[in-house]
Biopython code that builds the backbone (N, CA, C, O; Angstrom):
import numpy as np
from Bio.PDB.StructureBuilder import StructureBuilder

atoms = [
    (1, "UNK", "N", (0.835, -1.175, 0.000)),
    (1, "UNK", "CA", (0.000, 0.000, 0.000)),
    (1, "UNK", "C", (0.887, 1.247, 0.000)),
    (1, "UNK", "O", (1.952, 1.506, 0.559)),
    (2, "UNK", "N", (0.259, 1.777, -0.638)),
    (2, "UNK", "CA", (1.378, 3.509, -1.153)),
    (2, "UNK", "C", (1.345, 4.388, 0.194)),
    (2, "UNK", "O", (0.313, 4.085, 0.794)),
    (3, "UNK", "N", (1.951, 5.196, 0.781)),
    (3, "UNK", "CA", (1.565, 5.872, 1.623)),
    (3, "UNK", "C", (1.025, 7.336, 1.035)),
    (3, "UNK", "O", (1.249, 7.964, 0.000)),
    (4, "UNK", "N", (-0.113, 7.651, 2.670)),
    (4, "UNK", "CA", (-0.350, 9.011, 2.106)),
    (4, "UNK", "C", (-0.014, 10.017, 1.296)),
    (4, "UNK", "O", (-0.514, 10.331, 0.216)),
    (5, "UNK", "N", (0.917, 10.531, 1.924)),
    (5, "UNK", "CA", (2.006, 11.472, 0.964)),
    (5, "UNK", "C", (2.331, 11.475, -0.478)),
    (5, "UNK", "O", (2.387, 12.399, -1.290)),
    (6, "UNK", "N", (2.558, 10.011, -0.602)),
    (6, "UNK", "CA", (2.303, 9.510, -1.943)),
    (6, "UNK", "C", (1.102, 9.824, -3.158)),
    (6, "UNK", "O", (1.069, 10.272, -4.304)),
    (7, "UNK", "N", (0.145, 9.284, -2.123)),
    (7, "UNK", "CA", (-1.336, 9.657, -2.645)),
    (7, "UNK", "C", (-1.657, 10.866, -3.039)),
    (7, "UNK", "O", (-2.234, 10.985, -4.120)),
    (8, "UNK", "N", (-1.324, 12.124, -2.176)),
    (8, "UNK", "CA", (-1.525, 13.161, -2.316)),
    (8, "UNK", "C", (-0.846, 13.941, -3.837)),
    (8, "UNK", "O", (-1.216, 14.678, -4.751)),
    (9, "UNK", "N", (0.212, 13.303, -3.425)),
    (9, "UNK", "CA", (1.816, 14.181, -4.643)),
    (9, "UNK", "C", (0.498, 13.431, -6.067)),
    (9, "UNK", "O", (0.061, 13.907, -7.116)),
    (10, "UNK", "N", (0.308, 12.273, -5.437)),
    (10, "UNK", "CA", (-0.347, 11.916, -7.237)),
    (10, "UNK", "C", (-1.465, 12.479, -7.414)),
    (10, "UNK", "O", (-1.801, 12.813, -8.550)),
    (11, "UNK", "N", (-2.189, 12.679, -6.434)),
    (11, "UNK", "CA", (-3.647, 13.324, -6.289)),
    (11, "UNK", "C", (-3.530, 14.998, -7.368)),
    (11, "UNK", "O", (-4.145, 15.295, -8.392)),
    (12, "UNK", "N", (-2.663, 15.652, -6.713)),
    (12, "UNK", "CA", (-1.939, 16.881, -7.128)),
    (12, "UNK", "C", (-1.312, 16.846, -8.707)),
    (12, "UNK", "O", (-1.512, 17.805, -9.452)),
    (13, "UNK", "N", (-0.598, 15.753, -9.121)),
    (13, "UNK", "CA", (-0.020, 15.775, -10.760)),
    (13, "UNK", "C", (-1.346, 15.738, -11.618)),
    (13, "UNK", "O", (-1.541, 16.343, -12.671)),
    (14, "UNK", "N", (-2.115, 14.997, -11.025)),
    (14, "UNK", "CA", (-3.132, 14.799, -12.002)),
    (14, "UNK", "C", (-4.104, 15.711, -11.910)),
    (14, "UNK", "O", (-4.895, 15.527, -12.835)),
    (15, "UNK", "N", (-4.460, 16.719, -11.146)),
    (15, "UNK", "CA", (-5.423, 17.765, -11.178)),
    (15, "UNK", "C", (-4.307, 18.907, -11.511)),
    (15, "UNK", "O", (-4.930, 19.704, -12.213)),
    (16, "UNK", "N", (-3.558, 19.180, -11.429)),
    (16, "UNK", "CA", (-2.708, 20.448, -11.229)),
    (16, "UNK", "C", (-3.360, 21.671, -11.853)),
    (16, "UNK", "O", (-3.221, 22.842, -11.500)),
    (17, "UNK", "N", (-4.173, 21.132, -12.948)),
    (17, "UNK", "CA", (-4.390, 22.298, -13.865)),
    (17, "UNK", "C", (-6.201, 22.891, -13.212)),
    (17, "UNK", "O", (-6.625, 23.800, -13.925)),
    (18, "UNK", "N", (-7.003, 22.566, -12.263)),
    (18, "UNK", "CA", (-7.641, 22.560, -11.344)),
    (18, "UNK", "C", (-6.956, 23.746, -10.510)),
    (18, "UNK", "O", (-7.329, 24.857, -10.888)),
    (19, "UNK", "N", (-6.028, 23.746, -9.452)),
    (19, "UNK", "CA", (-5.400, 23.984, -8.848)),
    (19, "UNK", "C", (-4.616, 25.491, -9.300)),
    (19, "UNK", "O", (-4.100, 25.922, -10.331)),
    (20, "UNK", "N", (-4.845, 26.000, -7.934)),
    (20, "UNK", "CA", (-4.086, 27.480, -8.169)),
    (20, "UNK", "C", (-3.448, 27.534, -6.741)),
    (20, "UNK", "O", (-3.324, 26.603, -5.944)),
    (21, "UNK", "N", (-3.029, 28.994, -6.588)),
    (21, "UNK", "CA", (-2.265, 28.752, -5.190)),
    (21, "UNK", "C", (-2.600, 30.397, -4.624)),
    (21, "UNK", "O", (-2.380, 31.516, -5.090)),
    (22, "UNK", "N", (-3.273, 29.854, -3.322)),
    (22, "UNK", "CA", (-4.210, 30.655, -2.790)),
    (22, "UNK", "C", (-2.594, 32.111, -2.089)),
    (22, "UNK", "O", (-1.537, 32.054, -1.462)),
    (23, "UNK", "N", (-3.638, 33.373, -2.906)),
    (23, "UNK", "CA", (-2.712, 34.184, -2.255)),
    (23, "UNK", "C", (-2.719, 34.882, -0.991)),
    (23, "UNK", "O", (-1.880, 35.685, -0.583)),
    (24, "UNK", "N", (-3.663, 34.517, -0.480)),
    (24, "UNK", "CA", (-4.100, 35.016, 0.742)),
    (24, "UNK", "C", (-4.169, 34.526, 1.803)),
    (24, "UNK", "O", (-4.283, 35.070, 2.901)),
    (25, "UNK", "N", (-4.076, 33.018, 1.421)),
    (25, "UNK", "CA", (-3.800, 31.833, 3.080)),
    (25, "UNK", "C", (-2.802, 31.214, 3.456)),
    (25, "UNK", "O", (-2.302, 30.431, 2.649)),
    (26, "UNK", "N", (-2.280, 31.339, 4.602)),
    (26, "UNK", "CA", (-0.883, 31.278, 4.861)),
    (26, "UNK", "C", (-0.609, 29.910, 4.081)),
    (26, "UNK", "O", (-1.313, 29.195, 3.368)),
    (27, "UNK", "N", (0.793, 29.850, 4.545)),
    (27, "UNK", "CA", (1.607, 28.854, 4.078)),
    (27, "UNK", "C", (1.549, 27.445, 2.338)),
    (27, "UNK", "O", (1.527, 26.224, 2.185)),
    (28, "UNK", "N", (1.549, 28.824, 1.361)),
    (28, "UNK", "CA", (1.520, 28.686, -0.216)),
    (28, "UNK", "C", (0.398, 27.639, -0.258)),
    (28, "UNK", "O", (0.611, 26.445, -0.468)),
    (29, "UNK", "N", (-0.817, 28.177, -0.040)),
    (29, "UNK", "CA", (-1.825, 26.961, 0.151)),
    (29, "UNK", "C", (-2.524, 26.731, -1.082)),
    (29, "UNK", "O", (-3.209, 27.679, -1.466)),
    (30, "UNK", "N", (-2.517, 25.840, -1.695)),
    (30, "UNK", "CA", (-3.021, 25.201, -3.420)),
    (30, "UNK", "C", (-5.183, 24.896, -2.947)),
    (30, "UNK", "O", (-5.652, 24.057, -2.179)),
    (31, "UNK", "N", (-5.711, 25.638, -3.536)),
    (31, "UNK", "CA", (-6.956, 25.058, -3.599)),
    (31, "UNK", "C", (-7.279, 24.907, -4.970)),
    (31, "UNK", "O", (-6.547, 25.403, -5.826)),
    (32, "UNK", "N", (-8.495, 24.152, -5.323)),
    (32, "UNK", "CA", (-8.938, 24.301, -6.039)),
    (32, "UNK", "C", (-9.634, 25.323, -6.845)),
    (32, "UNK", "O", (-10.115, 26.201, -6.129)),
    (33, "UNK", "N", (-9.805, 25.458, -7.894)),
    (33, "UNK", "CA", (-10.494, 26.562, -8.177)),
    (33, "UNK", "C", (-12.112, 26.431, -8.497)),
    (33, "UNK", "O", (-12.845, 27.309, -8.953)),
    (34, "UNK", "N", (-12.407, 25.256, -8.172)),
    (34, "UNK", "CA", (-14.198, 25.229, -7.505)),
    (34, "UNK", "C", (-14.289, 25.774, -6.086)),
    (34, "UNK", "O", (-15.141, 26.530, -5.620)),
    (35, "UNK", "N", (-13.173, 25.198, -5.471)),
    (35, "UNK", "CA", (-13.194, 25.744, -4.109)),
    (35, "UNK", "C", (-13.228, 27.775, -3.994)),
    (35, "UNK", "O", (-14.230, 28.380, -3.614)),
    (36, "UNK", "N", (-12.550, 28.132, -4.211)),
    (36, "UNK", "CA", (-12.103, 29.290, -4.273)),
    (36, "UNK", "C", (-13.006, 30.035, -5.080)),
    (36, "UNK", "O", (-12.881, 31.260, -5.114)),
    (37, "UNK", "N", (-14.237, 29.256, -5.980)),
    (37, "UNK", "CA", (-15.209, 30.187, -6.674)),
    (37, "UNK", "C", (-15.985, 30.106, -5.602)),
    (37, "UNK", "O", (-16.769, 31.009, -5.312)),
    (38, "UNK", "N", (-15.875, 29.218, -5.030)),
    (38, "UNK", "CA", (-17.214, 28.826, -3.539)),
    (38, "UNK", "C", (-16.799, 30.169, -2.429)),
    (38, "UNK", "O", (-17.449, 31.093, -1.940)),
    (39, "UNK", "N", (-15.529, 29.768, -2.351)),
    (39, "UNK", "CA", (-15.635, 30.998, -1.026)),
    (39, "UNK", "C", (-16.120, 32.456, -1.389)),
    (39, "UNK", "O", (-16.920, 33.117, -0.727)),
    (40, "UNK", "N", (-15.407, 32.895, -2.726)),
    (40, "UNK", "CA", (-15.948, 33.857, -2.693)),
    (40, "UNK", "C", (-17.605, 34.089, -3.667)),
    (40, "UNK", "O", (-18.053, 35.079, -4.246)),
    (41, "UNK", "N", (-18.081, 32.876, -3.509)),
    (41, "UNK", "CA", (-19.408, 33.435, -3.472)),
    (41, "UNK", "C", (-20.360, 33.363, -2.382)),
    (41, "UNK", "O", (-21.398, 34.013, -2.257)),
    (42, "UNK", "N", (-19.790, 32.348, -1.486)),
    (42, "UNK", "CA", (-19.981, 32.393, -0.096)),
    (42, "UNK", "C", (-19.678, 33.684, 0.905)),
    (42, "UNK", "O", (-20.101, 33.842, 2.050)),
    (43, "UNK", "N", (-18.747, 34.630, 0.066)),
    (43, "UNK", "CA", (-18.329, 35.721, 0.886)),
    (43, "UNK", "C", (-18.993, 36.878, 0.457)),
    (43, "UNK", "O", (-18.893, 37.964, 1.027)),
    (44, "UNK", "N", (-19.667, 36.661, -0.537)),
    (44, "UNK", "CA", (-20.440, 37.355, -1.684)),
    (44, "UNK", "C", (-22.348, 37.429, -0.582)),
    (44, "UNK", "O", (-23.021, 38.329, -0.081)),
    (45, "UNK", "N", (-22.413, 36.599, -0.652)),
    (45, "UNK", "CA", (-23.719, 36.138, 0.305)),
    (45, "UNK", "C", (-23.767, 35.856, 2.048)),
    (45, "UNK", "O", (-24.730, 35.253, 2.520)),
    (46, "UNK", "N", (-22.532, 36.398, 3.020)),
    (46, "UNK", "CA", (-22.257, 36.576, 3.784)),
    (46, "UNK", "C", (-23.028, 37.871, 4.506)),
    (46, "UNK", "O", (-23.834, 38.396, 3.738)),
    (47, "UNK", "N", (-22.965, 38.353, 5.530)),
    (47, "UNK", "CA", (-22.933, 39.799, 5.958)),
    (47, "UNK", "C", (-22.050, 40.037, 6.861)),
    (47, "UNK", "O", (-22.204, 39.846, 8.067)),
    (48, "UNK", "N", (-20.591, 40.682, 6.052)),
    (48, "UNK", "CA", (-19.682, 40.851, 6.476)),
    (48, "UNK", "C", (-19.253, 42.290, 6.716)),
    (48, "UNK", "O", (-18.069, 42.574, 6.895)),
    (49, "UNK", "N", (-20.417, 43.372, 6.718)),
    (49, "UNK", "CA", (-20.469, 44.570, 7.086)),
    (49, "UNK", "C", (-19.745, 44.600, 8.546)),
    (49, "UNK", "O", (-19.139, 45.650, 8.756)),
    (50, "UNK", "N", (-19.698, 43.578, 9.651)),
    (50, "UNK", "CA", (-19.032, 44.021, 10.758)),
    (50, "UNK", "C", (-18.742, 42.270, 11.771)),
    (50, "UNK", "O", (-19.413, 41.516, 12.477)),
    (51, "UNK", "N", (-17.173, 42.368, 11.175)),
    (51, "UNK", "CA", (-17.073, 40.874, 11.399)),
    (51, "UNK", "C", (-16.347, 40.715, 12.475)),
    (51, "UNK", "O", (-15.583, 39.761, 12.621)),
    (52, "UNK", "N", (-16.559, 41.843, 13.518)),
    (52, "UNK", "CA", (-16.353, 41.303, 15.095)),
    (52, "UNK", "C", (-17.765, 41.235, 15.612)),
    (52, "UNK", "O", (-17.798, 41.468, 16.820)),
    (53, "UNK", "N", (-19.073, 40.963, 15.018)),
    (53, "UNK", "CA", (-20.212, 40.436, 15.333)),
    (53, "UNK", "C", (-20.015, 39.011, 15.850)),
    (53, "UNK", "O", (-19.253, 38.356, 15.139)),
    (54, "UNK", "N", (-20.582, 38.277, 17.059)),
    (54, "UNK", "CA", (-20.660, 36.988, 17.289)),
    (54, "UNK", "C", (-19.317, 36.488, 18.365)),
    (54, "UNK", "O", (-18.464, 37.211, 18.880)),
    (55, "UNK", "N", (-19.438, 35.462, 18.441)),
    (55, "UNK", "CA", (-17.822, 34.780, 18.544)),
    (55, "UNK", "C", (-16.675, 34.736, 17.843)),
    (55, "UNK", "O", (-16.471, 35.144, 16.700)),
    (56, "UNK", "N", (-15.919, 34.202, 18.618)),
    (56, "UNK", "CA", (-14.493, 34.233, 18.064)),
    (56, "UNK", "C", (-14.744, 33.219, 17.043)),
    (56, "UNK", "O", (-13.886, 33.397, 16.178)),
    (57, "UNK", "N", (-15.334, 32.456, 16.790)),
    (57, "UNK", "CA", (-15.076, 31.091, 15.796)),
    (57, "UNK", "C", (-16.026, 31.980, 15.007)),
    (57, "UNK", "O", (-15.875, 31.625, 13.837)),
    (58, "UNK", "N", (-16.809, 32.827, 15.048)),
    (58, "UNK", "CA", (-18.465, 33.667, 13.927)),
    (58, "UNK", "C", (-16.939, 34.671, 13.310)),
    (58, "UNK", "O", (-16.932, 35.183, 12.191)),
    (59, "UNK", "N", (-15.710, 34.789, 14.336)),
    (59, "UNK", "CA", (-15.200, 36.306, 13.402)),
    (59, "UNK", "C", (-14.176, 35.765, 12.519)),
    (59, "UNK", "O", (-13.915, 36.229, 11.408)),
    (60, "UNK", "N", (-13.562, 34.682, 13.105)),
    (60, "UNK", "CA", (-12.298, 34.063, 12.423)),
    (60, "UNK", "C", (-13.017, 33.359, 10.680)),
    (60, "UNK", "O", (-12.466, 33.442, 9.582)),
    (61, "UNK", "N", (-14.560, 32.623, 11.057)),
    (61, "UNK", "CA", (-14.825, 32.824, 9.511)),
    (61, "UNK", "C", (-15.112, 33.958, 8.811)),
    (61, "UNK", "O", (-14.642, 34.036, 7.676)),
    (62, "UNK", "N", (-15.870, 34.981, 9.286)),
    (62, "UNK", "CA", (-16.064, 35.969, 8.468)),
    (62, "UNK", "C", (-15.064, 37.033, 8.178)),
    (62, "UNK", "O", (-15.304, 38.082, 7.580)),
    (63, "UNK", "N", (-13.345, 36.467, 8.904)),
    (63, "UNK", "CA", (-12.114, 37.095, 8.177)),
    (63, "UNK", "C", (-11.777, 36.829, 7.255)),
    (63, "UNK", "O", (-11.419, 37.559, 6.331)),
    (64, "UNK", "N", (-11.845, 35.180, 7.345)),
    (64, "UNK", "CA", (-10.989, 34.413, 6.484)),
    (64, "UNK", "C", (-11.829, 34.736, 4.760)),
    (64, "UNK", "O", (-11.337, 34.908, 3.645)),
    (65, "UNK", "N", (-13.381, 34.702, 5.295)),
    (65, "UNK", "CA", (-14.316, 35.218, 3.995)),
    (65, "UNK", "C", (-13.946, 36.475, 3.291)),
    (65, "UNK", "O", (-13.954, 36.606, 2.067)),
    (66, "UNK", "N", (-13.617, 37.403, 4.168)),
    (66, "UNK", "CA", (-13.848, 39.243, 3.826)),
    (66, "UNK", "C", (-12.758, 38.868, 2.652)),
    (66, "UNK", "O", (-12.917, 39.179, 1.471)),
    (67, "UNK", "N", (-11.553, 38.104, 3.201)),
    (67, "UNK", "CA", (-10.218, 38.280, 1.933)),
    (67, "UNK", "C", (-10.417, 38.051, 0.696)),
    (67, "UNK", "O", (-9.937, 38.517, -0.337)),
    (68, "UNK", "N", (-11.721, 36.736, 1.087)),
    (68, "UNK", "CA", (-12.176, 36.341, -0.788)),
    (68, "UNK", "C", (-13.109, 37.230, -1.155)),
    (68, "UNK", "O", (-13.904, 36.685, -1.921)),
    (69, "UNK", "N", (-13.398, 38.470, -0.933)),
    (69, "UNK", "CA", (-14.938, 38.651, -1.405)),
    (69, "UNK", "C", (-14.382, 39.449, -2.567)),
    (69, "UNK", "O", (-15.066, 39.430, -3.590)),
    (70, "UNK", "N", (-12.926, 40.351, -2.586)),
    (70, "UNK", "CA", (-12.656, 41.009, -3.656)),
    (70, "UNK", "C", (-11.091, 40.275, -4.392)),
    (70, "UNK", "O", (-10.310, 40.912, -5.099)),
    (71, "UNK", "N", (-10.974, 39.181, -4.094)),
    (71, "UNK", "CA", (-9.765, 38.482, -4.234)),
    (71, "UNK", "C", (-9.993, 38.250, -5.790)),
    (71, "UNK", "O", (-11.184, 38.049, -6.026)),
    (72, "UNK", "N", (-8.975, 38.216, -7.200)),
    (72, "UNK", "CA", (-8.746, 38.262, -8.225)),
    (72, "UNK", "C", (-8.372, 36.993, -8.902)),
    (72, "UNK", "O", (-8.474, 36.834, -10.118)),
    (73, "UNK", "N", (-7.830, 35.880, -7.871)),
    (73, "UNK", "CA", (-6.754, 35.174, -8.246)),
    (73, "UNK", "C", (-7.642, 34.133, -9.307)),
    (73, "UNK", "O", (-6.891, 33.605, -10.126)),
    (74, "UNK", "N", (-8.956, 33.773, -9.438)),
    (74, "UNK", "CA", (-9.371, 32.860, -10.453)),
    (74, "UNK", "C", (-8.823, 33.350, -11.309)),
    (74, "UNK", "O", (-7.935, 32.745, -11.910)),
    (75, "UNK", "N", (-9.313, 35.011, -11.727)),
    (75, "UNK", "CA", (-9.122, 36.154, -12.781)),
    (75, "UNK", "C", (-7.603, 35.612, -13.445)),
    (75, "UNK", "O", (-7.308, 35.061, -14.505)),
    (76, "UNK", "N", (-6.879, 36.032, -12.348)),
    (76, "UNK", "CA", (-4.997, 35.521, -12.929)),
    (76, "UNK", "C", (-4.897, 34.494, -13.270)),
    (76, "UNK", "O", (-4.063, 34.486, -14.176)),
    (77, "UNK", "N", (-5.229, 33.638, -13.102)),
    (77, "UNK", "CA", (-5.351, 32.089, -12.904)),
    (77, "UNK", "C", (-6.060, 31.426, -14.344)),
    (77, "UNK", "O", (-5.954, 30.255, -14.709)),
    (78, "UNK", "N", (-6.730, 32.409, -14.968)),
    (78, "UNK", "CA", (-7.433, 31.789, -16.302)),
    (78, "UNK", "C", (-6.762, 32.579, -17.331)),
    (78, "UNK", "O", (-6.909, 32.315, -18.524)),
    (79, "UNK", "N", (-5.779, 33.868, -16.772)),
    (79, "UNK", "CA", (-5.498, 34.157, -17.855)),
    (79, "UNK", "C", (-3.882, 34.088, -18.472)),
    (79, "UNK", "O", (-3.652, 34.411, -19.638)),
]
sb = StructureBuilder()
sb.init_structure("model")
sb.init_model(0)
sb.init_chain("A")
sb.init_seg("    ")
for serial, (resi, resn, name, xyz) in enumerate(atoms, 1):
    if name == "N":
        sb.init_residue(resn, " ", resi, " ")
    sb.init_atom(name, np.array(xyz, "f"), 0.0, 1.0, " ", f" {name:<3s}", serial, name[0])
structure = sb.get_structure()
């Protein structure tokens, strides 16, 4: 049996072209780019007018959201 790591590196060759590399989340983080149309339409349909509303776990998502709501990188990414 292959190990994880393994799995992944192959998981990754074979989508690569899927895949962009998020400029806004720490540590050179690769999402997808279904993913990354999701957040920011999820951040799009949010109400992120004032995102120390709620808890700490209500503000830490609606930070991590605010970054995608005007973020470009599909834009770069297709062209």
């Amino acid at each position: 049996m292959r190990d994880m790591q393994g799995q992944i590196n192959e998981w990754i060759s074979r989508n690569r072209q899927n895949l962009i590399r998020c400029p806004h989340q720490p540590g050179n983080l690769l999402i997808t780019k279904w993913s990354c149309r999701m957040r920011r339409l999820k951040a799009q349909k949010e109400d992120l007018a004032n995102v120390m509303s709620g808890d700490v776990m209500d503000y830490v998502h609606r930070q991590g959201l605010s970054i995608c709501l005007n973020c470009d990188a599909l834009k770069k990414a297709a062209a």
